[in-house]
N, C-alpha and C positions, 0 to 999 in steps of 0.2 A: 641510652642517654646517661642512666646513672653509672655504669660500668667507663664512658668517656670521661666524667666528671671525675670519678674517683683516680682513671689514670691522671687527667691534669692536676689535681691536687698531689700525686707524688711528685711528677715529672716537676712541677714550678717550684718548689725550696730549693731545686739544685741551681737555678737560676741567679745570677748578680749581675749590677750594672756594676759600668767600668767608668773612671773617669781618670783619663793618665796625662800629665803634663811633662812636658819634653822644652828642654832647653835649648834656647834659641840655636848656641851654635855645633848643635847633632847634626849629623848629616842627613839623616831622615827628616829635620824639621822643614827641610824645604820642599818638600813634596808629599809629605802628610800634615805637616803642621805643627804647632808645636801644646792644642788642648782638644784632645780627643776623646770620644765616646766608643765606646761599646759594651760588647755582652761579654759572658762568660759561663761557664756550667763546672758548678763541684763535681769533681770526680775523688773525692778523698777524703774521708770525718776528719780525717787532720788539715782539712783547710786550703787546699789543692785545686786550683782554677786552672781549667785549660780554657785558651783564646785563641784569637791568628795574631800572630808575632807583629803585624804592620799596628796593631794598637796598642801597644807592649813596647817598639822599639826604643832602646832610648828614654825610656820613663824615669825621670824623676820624681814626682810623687803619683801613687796609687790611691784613690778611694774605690771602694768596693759600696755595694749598697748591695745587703741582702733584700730575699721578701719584703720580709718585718720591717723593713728601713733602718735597720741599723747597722752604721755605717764603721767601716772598718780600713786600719793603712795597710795595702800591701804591697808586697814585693816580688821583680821576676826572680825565678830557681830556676828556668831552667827553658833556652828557646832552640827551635830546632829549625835553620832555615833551609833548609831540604826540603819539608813539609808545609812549613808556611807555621805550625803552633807555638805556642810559647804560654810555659807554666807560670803560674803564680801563686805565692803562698799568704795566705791570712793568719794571725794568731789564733791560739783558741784550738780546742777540738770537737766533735761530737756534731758535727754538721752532717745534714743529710747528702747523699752520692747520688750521682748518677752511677746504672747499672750499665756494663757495658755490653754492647751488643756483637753477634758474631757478622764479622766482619765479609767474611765468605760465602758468609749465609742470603745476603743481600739480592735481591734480583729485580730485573729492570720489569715496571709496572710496581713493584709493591708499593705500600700505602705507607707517606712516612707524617710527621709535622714539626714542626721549629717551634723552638720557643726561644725570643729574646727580649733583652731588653729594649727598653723608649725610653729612657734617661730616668735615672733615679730608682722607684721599688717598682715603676708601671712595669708589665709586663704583658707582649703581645705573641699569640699564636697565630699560625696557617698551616693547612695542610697539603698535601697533594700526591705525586707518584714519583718514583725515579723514573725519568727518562733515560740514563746513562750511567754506565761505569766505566767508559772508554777511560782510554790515558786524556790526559789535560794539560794544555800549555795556555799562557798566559802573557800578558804583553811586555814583562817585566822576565828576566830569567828567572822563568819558576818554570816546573811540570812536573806531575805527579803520572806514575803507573794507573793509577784508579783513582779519576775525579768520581765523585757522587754529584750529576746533577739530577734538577728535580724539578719537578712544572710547579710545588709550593713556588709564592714569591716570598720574598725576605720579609717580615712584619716588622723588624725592626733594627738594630746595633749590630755590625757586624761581630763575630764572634759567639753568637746562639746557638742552640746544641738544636741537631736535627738525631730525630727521634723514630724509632720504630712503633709501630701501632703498638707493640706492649710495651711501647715505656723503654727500649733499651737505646744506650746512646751510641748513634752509627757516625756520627760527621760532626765539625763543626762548620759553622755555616761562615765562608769568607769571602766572595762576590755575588753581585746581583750581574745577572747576565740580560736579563730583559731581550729573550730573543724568543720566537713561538716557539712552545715544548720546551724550553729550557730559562728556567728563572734565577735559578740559584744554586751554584757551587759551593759544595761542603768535601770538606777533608777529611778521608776516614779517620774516626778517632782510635782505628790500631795504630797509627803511627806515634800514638801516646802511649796505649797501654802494651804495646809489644815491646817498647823500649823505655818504661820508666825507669826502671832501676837503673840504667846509664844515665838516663837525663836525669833525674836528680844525685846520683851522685859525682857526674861530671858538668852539669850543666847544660849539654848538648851532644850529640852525637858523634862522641871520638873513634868512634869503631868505623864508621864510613868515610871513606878515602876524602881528602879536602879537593873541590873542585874551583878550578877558575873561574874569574867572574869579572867581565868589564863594565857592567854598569851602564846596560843603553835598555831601552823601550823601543820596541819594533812592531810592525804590524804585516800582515800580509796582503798584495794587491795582486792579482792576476798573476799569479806563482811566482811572486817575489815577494821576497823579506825587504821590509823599506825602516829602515832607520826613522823612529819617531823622537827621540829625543835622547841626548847624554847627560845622566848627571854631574853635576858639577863636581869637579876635584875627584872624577873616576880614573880610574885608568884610559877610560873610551874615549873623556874628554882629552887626558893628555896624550892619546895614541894622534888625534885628530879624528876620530868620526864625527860626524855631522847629521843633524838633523836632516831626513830625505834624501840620505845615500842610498842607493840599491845594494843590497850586499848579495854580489853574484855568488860570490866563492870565501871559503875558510881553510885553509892547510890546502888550495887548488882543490878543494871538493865542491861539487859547486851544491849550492843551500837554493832550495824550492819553499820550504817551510819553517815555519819558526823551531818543528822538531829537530827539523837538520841540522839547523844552525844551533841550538843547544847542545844537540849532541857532541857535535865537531867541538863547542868551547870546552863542554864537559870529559872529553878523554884529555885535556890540559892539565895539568896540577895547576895551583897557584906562583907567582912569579915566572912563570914562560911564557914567551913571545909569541903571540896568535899572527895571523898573516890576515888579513881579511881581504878583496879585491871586491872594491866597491864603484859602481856606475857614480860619476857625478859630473857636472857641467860636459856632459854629452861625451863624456869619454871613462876610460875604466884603470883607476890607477891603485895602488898597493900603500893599506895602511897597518902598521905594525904596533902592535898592541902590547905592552906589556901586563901581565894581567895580574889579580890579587884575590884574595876571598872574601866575598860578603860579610861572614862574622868579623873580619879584622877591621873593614870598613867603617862600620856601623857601632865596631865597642866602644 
């Protein structure tokens, strides 16, 4: 017990709540809002917050709340939508870190726990096991090579740091999945610390080829990809997809899975015509997409 207590005593000073305000006319504000909560965990005495990017999009103003409650303005440095994270800097130095954990070293059973925020200095744990380190797709075009899920549930704000039983930090915590054996998906946090010095000196990751991005939410139903919704003023919207298209095929490849169909957008650059052949009103016709990148979208 006393050996638990003393790890949560390091692990919680790395801990801050988020509170970030986005202006009405972001494009994100219509489908996350425009006043948002989350977590956050220092990874840096000079004042370096890593998050997941969907709380961060678009922010115009940051408050932070350490432990202690005092409350701090900050700013993104630096987001990486490939991964899903996105940095933040507070003034000041000499703040405590989280340690980073080896990333490789990871293995499914081991014992992990989150720590996040509940708005303002509260802070709440849980713990549990990794279930998985398969690859991860998501209903929005995201997928990573290696999600981190884990049978903990989420305690609190998304953006929480998931922790290895010594204290080192493996993920950050970005959906609750609420399915048996699988609670919550966390992003390794090497996709921060193997790439900082890019992201904070360019902002984001200019070393990785820019990929297309049209802008729709899909789900799958009995080995189809079904069109769940286009954002507004995407490409998807102006190609013409729709809501409960089947998307049989991409480039005449025909798509079974949300992987597929990522795949087939992601060998596109940005600004090239995607072909998609989508089932709708009981027939299957040809909608032509011109596509763009998520970061140009959303700056």
């Amino acid at each position: 017990m006393n050996a638990s207590l003393t790890l949560l005593q390091s692990v919680l000073p790395t801990s801050v709540g988020l509170h970030v305000t986005v202006a009405d006319a972001h494009p994100s504000a219509q489908i996350l809002g425009t006043d948002r909560m989350g977590s956050g965990i220092l990874v840096d005495p000079d004042g370096i917050i890593l998050t997941v990017n969907y709380v961060a999009l678009g922010a115009e103003t940051i408050d932070v709340t350490l432990l202690d409650e005092t409350r701090l303005s900050g700013q993104v440095i630096a987001q990486d939508f490939h991964s899903g994270l996105a940095a933040i800097k507070i003034p000041g130095g000499g703040y405590p870190a989280a340690r980073p954990g080896d990333a490789a070293a990871l293995t499914r059973g081991q014992e992990i726990f989150i720590v996040a925020a509940a708005g303002g200095s509260q802070r709440r744990v849980n713990n549990g096991g990794i279930s998985s380190l398969a690859p991860f797709d998501a209903f929005w075009e995201f997928q990573i090579e290696r999600g981190i899920v884990t049978t903990a549930m989420n305690p609190g704000l998304g953006g929480g740091g998931l922790f290895t039983s010594c204290g080192a930090l493996a993920g950050v915590v970005s959906l609750d999945l609420n399915e048996v054996g699988r609670f919550t998906l966390a992003i390794p946090s090497e996709h921060w610390f193997a790439h900082r010095d890019e992201l904070l000196r360019e902002g984001r990751r200019t070393s990785r080829p820019p990929r297309a991005w049209v802008g729709l939410y899909c789900y799958v139903l009995r080995e189809h990809v079904v069109v769940a919704g286009v954002l507004p003023g995407t490409p998807g919207e102006r190609g013409g997809l729709r809501a409960g298209d089947v998307i049989v095929s991409v480039d005449d490849q025909d798509i079974g899975t949300r992987g597929d169909l990522y795949s087939r957008l992601w060998q596109h650059r940005p600004g090239e015509v995607i072909r998609f052949h989508v089932f709708r009103d009981e027939s299957v016709r040809v909608v032509k997409v011109e596509s763009t990148d998520a970061e140009t979208f959303f700056a």
